[in-house]
ZADO-1210 file (C-alpha; in nm, 4 decimals, padded with zeros to 6 digits):
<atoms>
<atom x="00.0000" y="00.0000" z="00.0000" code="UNK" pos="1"/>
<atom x="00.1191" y="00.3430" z="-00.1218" code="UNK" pos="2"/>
<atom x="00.0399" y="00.6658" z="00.0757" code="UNK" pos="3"/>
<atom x="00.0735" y="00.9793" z="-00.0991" code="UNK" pos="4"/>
<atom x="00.1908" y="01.2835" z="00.0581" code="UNK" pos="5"/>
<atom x="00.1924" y="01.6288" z="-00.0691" code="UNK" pos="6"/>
<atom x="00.5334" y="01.7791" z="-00.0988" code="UNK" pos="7"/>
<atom x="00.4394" y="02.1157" z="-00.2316" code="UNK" pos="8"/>
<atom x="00.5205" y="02.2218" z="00.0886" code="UNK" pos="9"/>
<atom x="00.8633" y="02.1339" z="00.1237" code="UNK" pos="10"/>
<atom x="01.1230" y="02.3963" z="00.1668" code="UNK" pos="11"/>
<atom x="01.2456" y="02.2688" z="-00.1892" code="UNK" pos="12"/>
<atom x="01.5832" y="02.4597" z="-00.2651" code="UNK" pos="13"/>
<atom x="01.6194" y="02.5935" z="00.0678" code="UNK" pos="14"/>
<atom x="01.9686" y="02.5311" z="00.2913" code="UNK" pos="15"/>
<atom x="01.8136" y="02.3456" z="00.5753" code="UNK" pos="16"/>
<atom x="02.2167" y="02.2194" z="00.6856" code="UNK" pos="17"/>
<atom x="02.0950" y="02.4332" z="01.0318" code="UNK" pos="18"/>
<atom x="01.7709" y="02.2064" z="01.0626" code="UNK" pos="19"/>
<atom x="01.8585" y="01.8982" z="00.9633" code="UNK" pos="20"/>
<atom x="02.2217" y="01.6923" z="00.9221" code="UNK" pos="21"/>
<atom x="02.1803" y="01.5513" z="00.5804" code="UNK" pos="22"/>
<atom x="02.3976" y="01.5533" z="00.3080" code="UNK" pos="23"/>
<atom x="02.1851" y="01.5608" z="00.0061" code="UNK" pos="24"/>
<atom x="02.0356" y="01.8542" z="-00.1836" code="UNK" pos="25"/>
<atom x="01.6888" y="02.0218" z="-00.0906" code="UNK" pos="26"/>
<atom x="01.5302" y="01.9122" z="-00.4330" code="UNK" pos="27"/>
<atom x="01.1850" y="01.8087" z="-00.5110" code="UNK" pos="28"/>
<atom x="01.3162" y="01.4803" z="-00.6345" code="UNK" pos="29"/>
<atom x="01.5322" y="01.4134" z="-00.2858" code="UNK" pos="30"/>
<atom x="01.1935" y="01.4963" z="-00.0751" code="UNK" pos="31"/>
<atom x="01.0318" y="01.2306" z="-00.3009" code="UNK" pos="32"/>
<atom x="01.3552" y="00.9977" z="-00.2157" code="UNK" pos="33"/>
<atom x="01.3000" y="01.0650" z="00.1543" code="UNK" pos="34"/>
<atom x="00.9212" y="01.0117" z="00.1434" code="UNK" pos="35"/>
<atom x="00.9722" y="00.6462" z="-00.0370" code="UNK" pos="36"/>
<atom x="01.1435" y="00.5847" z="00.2205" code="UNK" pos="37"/>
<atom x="00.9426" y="00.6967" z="00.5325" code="UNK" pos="38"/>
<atom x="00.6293" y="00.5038" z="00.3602" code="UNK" pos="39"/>
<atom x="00.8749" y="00.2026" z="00.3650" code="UNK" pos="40"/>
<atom x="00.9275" y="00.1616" z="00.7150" code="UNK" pos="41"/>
<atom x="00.6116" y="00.2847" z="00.7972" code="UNK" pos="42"/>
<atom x="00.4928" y="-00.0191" z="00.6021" code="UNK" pos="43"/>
<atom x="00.7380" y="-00.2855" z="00.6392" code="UNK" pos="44"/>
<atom x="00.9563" y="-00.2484" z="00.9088" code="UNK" pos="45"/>
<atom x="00.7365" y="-00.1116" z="01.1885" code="UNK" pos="46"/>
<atom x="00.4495" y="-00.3523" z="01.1731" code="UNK" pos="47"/>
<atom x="00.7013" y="-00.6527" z="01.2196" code="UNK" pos="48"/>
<atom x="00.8402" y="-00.4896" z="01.5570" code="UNK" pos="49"/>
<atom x="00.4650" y="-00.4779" z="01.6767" code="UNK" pos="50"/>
</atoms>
């Protein structure tokens, strides 16, 4: 199962090295990256620990 989240909100292009340690570029397509990711082990990983 896919959940879609709207990015438009993002900070896309803005230096967020103050915010958050991550070395990777504030573009749309990174945010996208990140989300994938979240959804991941949202849906895999942290229903098995449960």
């Amino acid at each position: 199962m896919t959940t879609l989240i709207d990015i438009s909100g993002f900070p896309v292009g803005r230096d967020l090295s103050d915010s958050y340690p991550i070395a990777a570029a504030p573009t749309a397509e990174h945010a996208e990256m990140l989300l994938d990711r979240i959804g991941f082990i949202r849906n895999e990983i942290i229903p098995l620990a449960c």
